[in-house]
C-alpha positions as CSV (number, residue, x, y, z in Angstrom):
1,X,0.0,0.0,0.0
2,X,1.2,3.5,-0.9
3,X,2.5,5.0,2.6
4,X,0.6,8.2,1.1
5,X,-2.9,6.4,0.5
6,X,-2.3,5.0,3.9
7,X,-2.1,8.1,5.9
8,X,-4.5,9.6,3.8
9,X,-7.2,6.9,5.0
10,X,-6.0,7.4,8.7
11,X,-6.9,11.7,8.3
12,X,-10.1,11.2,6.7
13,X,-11.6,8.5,9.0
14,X,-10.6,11.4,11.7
15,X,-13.0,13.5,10.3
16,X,-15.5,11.1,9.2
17,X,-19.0,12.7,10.5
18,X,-17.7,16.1,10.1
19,X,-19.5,19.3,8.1
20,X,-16.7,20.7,6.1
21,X,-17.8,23.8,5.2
22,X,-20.0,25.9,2.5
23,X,-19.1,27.1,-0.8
24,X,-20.0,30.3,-3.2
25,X,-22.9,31.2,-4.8
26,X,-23.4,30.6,-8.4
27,X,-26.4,32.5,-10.3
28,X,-28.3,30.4,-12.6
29,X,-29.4,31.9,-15.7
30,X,-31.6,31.2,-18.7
31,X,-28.9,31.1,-20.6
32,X,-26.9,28.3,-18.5
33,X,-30.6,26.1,-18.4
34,X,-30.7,26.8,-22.3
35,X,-27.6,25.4,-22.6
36,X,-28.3,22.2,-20.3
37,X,-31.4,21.6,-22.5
38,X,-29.6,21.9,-25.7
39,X,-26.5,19.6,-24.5
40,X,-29.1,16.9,-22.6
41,X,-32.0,17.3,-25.5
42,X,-34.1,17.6,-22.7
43,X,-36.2,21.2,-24.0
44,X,-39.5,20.5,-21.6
45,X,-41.5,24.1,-21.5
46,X,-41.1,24.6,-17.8
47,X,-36.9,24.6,-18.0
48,X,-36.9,27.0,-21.9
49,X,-40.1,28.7,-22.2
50,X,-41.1,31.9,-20.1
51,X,-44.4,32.6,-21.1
52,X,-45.4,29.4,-21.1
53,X,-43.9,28.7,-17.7
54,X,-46.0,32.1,-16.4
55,X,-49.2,30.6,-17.4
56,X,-49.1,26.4,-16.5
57,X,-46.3,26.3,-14.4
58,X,-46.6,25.8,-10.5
59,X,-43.8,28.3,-10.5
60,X,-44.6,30.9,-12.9
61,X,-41.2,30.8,-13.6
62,X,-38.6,28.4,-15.9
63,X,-36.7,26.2,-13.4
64,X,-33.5,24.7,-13.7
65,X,-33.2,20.6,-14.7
66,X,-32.5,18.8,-11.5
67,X,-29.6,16.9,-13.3
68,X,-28.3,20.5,-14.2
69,X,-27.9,21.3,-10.7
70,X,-26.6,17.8,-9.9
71,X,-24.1,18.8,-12.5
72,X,-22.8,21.4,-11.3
73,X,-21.8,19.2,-7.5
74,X,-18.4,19.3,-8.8
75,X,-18.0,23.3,-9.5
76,X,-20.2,24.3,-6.7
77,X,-17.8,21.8,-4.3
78,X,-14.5,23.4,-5.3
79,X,-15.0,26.6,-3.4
80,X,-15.7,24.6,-0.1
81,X,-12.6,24.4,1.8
82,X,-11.5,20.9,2.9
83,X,-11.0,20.1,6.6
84,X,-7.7,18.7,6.8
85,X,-6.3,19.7,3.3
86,X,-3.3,17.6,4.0
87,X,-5.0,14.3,2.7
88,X,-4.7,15.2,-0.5
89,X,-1.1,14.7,-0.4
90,X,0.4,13.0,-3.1
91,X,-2.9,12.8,-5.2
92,X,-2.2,12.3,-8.9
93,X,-5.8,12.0,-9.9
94,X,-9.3,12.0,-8.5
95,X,-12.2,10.7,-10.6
96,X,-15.5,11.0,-9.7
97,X,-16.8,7.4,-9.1
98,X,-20.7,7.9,-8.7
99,X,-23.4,9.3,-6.5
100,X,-25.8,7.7,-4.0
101,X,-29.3,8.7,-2.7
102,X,-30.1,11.6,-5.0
103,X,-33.1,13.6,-4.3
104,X,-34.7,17.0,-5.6
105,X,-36.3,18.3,-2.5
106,X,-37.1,22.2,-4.4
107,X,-37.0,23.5,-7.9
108,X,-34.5,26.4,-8.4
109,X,-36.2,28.9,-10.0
110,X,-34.5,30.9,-13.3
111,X,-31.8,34.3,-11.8
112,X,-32.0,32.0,-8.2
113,X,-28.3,31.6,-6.8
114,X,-27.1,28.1,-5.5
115,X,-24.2,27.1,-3.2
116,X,-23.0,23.6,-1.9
117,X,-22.4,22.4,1.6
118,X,-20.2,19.3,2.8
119,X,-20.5,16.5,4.8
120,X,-18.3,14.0,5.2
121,X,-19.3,10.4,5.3
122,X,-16.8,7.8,5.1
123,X,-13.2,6.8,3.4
124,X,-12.0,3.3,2.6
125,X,-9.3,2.0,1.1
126,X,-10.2,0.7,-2.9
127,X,-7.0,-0.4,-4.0
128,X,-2.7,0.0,-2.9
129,X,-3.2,3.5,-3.9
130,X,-6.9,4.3,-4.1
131,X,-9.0,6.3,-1.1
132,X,-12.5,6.7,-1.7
133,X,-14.3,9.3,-0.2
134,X,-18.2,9.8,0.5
135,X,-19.6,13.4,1.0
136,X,-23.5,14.3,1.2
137,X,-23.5,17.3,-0.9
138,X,-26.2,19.8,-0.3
139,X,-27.0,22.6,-2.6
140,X,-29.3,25.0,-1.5
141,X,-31.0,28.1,-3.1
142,X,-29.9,31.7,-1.7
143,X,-33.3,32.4,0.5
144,X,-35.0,29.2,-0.2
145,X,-36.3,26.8,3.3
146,X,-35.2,23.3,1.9
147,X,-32.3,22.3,-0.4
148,X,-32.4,21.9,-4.1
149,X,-30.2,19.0,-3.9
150,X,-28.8,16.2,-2.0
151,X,-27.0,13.6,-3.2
152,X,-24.0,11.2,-1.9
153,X,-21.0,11.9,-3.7
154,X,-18.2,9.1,-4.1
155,X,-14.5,10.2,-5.2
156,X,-11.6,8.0,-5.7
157,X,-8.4,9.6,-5.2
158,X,-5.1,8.1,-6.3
159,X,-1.8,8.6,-4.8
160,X,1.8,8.5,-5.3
161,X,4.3,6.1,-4.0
């Protein structure tokens, strides 16, 4: 076992448990959902249409795709600050390895602003040189009174000798 996938495994099951912090804002814009339904296909009224929206949607609004603001987990996650930055030691690579429990507890409205929050789960040991890491991820809406999303996010992280 790499000696720096080893003591990485020891610092993160110290903070196993732990909140790790809360990120930056990011505005979502019709433009950035336009983009999401051109790239995904996925051009339902209440996500590209305005007027529409105004008169048969819930919201009176266009909303953002819940798989766009799953998307953007990874952006939103790299202004949160990690608790004991010296884990990633020695990383050559991380890969994002999956997502469990996803949910869509809110819709986030067109010109709303989202951040990210982090938990930390759980690390284990995948391989000589692997750590994976579990974080709930929680993205919430600036002003909103439940989060937008939640989702368990897995990262493997690969180290040096």
């Amino acid at each position: 076992m790499s000696d720096k996938a080893k003591n990485a495994l020891a610092i993160y099951k110290s903070v196993e448990g732990q909140e790790e912090g809360v990120g930056d804002w990011l505005e979502i814009d019709q433009d950035r959902i336009n983009m999401f339904a051109d790239a995904t296909l996925d051009h339902q009224f209440i996500h590209i249409d305005p007027e529409k929206s105004a008169q048969l949607s819930p919201y009176k609004v266009t909303i953002a795709h819940g798989f766009l603001t799953l998307s953007l987990i990874v952006h939103l996650g790299e202004s949160v600050k990690p608790l004991k930055p010296e884990a990633l030691e020695g990383v050559f690579m991380g890969v994002n390895y999956g997502l469990d429990k996803v949910r869509f507890p809110a819709p986030v409205p067109v010109n709303s602003r989202v951040r990210a929050s982090h938990k930390f789960l759980s690390a284990e040991l995948k391989g000589d040189n692997t750590v994976q890491v579990k974080r709930e991820v929680t993205i919430e809406i600036e002003g909103g009174n439940k989060p937008v999303c939640v989702a368990e996010s897995l990262i493997r992280y690969m180290y040096s000798d």
